[in-house]
C-alpha positions as CSV (number, residue, x, y, z in Angstrom):
1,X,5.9,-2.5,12.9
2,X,4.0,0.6,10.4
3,X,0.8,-0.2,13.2
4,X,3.1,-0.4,16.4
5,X,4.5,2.8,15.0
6,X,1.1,4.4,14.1
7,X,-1.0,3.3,17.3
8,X,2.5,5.1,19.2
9,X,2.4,8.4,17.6
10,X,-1.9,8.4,16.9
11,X,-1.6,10.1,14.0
12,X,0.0,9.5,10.2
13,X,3.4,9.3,10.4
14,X,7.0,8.8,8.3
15,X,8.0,5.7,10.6
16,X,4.7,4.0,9.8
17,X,5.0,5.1,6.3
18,X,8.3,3.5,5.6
19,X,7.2,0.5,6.8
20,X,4.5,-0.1,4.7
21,X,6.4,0.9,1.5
22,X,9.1,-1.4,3.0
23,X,6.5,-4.4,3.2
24,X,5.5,-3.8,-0.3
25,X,8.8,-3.6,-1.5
26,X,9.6,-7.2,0.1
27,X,6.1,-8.5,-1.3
28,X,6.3,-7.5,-4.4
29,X,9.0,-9.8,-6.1
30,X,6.6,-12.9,-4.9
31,X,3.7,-12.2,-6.9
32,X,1.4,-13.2,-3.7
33,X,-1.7,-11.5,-4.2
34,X,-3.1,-12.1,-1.5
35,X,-0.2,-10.9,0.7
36,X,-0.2,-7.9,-1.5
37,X,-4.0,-7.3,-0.9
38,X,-3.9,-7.6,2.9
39,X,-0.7,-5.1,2.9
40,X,-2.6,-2.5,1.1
41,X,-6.0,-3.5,3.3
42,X,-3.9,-2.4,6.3
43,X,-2.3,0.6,4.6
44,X,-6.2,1.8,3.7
45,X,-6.7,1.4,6.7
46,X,-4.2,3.0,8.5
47,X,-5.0,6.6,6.2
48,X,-8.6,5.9,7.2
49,X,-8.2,5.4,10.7
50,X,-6.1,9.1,10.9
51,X,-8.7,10.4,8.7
52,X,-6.3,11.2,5.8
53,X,-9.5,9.4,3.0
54,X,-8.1,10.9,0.1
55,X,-4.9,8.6,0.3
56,X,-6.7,6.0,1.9
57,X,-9.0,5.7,-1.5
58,X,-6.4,5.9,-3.7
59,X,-5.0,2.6,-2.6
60,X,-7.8,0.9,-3.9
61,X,-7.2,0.8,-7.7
62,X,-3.9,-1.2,-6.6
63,X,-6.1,-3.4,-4.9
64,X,-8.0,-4.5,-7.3
């Protein structure tokens, strides 16, 4: 949904955002890390493709 929501508006956005805090939320409690990894991938992603780097970088420490 946070990429349906993103590729809608083209541009950062507080639907998009919500959804992937939501996803982590619901992740979180299963101790999948790779789940975990791929949901902050996307996220990166997300603040890279809408050029917003500096919070697309800082996901990376918590995806390590």
């Amino acid at each position: 949904m946070a990429d349906g929501y993103s590729i809608a508006f083209d541009r950062v956005n507080n639907k998009s955002n919500e959804y992937y805090a939501k996803a982590q939320e619901l992740v979180e409690p299963t101790r999948e890390f790779e789940l975990q990894q791929l949901g902050y991938i996307r996220q990166g992603y997300y603040f890279y493709v809408y050029r917003n780097i500096k919070r697309s970088l800082s996901l990376l420490p918590e995806s390590q």
